[in-house]
N, C-alpha and C positions, 0 to 999 in steps of 0.2 A: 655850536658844536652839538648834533646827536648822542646820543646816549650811549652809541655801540663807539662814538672813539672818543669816550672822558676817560677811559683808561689806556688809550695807545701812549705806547709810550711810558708807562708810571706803572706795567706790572709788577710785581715784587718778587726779589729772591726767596726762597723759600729754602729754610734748609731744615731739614729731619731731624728728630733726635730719638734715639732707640733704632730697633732691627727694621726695617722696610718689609711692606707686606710679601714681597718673595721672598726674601734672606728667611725668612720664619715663617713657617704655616701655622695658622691658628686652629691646630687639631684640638678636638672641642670646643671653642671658644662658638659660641652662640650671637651674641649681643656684641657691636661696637656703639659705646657711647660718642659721638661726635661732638665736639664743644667748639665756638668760635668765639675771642675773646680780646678784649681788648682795653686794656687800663682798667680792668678791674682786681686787683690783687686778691682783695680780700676778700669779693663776693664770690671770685675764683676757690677759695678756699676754701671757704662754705660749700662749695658748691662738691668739691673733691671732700670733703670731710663726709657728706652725707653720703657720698657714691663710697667710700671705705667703710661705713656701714649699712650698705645691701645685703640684705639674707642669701640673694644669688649665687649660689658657689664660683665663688673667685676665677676655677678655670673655666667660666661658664662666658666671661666678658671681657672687655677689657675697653679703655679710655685712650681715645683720640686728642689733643686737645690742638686748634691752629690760634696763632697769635699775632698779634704785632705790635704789642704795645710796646712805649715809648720809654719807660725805667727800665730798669732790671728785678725788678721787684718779683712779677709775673715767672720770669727765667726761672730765679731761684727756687721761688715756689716750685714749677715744676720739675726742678731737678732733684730737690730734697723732699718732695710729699711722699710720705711710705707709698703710696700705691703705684710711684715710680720704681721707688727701691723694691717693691715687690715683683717688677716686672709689669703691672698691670695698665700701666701708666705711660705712654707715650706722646711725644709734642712734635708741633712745628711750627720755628719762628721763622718770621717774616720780617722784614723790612718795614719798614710805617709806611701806608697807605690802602691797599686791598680792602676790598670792602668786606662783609661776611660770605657774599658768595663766593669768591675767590678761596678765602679760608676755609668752609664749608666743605667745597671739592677736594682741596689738597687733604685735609682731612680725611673724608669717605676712601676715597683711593689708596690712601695710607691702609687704611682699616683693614682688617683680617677676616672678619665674622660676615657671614651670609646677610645679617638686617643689619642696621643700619639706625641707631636709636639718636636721633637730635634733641639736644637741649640747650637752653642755655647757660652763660657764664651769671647770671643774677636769680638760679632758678636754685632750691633746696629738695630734692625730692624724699618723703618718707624712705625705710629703710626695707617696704615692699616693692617697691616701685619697679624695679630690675625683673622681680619675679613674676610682677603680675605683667610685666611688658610683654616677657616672654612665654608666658600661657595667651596673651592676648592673640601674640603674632604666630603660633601655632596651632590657634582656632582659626587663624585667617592666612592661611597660607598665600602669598601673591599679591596681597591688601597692602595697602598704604593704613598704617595702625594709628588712630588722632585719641589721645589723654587728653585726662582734664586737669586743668590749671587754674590754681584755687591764687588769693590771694594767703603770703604767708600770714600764719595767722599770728607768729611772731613780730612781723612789726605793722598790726593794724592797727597801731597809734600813732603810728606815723599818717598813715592815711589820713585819720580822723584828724588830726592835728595841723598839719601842712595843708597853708593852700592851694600848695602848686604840684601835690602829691603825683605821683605816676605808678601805674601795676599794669597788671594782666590777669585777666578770667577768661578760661576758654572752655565752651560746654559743647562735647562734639559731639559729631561730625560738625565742621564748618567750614564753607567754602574757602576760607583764606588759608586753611590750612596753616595755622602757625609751627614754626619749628622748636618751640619753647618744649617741645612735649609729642611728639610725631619717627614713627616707625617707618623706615620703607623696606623694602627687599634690594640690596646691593646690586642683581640682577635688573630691575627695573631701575633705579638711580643710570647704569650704565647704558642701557637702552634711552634713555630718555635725555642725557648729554649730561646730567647735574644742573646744578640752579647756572640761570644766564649771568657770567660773569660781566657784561655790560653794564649791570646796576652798579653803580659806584658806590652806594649807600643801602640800608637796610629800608630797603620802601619795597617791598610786595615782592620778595623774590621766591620768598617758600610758597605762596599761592602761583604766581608764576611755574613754577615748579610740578604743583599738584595737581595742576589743569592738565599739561602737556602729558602727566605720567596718566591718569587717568582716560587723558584722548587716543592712547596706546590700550585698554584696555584695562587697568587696573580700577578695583575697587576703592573709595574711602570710607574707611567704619571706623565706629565707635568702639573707646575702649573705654566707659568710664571710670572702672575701677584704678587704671594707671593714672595715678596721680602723682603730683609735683606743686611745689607750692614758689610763687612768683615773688622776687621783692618790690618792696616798696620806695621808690627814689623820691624824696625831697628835692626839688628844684627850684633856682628863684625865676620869676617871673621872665627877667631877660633870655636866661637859658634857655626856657621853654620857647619863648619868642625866634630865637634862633633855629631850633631845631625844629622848626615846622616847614624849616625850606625844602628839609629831604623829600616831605612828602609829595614833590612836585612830580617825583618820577611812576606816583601809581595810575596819571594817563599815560604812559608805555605801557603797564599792565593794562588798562582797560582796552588801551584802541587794541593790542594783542590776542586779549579774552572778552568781546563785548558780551559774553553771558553775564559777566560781573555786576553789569547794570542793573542785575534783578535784584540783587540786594542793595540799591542804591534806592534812595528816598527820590522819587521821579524818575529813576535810572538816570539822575545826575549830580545831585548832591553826595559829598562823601558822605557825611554825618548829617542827623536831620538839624541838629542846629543850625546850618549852613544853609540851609532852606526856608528858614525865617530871618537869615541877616540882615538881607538886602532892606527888608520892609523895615525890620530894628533902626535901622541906619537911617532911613528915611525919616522915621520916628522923631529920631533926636533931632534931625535938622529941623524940627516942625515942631519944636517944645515951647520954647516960646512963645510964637504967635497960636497954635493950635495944641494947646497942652493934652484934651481927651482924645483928641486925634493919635496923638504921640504915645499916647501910654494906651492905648489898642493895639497900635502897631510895633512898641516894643515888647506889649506883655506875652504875647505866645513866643518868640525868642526866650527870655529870659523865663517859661517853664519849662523850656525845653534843656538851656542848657545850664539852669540854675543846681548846684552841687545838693546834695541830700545830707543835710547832719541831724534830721528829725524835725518835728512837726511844733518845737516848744518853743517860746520866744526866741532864745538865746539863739537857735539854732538857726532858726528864720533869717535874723539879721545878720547872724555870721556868713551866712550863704547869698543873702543879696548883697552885704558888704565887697563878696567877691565877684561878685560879676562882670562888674568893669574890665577886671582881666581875664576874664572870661570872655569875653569881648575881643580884646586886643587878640587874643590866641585866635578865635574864632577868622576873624578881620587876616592875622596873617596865615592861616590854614588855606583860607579863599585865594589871598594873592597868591599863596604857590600854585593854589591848582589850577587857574590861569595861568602862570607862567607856564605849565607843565602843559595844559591845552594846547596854547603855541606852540610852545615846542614839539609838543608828539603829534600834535595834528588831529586833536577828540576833545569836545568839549566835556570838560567835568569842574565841578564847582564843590 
């Protein structure tokens, strides 16, 4: 099955809650925050607790949020978070399934204000962040506006500690254009279709996105003073092993946009990791009979995707300790992107 019908059939209900963007004009309203979300309750909350202290004058914004998650948890939250009760605060749930493009759109369309601010549901931004958005995107009138996204710096122990840690750091302008942190003009989102609801999962559909707006004439620039800061997720090894299958769908993006390939290690590898596995692998099957053979061929792999916890002993061995599954992730990143080659019809590794 292609990628444009994994979703025929499994659209989802959507239903509104608050006034729809004709029933109410957003007279002054500047900024709509966009959120898409899904079984995160609590990083949801965070994430609305830090947006109710923005210095931005309240009638200056206001909060999107689309959902589908599976409790009720999420619901409640957003029916009782003051910035609900203040008006400021608007949702739409969804049935379970829709991937973030799908809620993304319902989302923006909903929305009142002229730009169009995406973040996400695991992101905390400073209590400037709204203000400097909005000097940003009135020095760049027409711009696709890219912040930076720092790790939080509240949970860098987690990082440090976990070995199966996950974040985001994004230093723009970059071509992926992440939505963790990204401005457009609602004018442009509408010209350009919104993200392709064909992606059934979150694998490259804000770069998707950014390219097509961009091939219509917009700008991407930098805004680095808008900032926002990213969580940190603990995962166990399995989890992570699963969740690598999404990434099969980033050849539909490449065979779509083959400029992409300029930022690819050979214009074919995702990660340069990936470009010393195959020899890695070869390595190990050669350990025994050819042991310096093997550890030539595994060593530039394992500096490439060995973790950094400093240069002291402890930290050495804590970080070769994990490479094995370092490995394994590596190992099933490759098998998606071959499946995802076949399937889309572009080779990428």
């Amino acid at each position: 099955m292609g990628v444009h019908g994994h979703l025929q059939g499994r659209r989802a209900a959507q239903r509104p809650v608050g006034p729809g963007r004709r029933a109410v004009e957003g007279l002054g309203l500047k900024l709509s925050v966009v959120v898409s979300s899904h079984d995160r309750p609590l990083r949801l909350r965070w994430l609305l607790n830090a947006l109710e202290e923005q210095t931005l004058d309240r009638g200056a914004w206001e909060v999107v949020v689309a959902h589908d998650s599976s409790d009720s948890q999420t619901e409640e939250l957003l029916r009782a978070h003051p910035l609900a009760t203040a008006g400021v605060l608007r949702h739409l749930t969804f049935e379970p399934g829709p991937g973030p493009a799908a809620k993304r759109n319902a989302a923006w369309r909903l929305a009142r204000a002229e730009t169009i601010v995406f973040t996400d549901d695991d992101c905390r931004p400073p209590a400037d962040w709204l203000a400097n958005a909005l000097a940003a995107v009135e020095r760049h009138p027409g711009a696709i506006v890219q912040g930076t996204t720092r790790v939080d710096p509240d949970e860098l122990a987690v990082r440090h500690h976990a070995p199966h840690a996950r974040s985001q750091e994004v230093t723009p302008p970059t071509a992926f254009a992440q939505t963790c942190n990204i401005a457009y003009p609602r004018a442009l989102l509408e010209q350009a279709g919104g993200f392709d609801e064909a992606l059934p999962l979150a694998a490259g559909e804000d770069t998707d996105l950014a390219i097509r707006a961009q091939s219509l004439g917009a700008q991407l620039v930098a805004a680095p003073e808008v900032l926002t800061y990213h969580a940190v997720e603990a995962v166990t090894l399995p989890a992570r092993l699963r969740e690598t299958w999404r990434w099969q769908h980033l050849a539909y993006i490449v065979r779509r946009h083959p400029q992409l390939r300029e930022q690819m290690p050979l214009r074919l590898f995702w990660k340069p990791s990936h470009a010393y596995l195959i020899p890695a692998l070869a390595g190990l099957g050669l350990a025994r009979r050819h042991p310096l053979l093997a550890a030539l061929l595994v060593l530039p792999w394992a500096l490439v995707a060995r973790p950094s916890y400093g240069s002291g002993p402890r930290g050495l061995a804590r970080a070769a300790s994990e490479l094995p599954a370092r490995m394994a992730v590596d190992v099933a990143e490759t098998a998606a992107m071959v499946r995802g080659s076949v399937r889309h019809r572009t080779p990428m590794l």
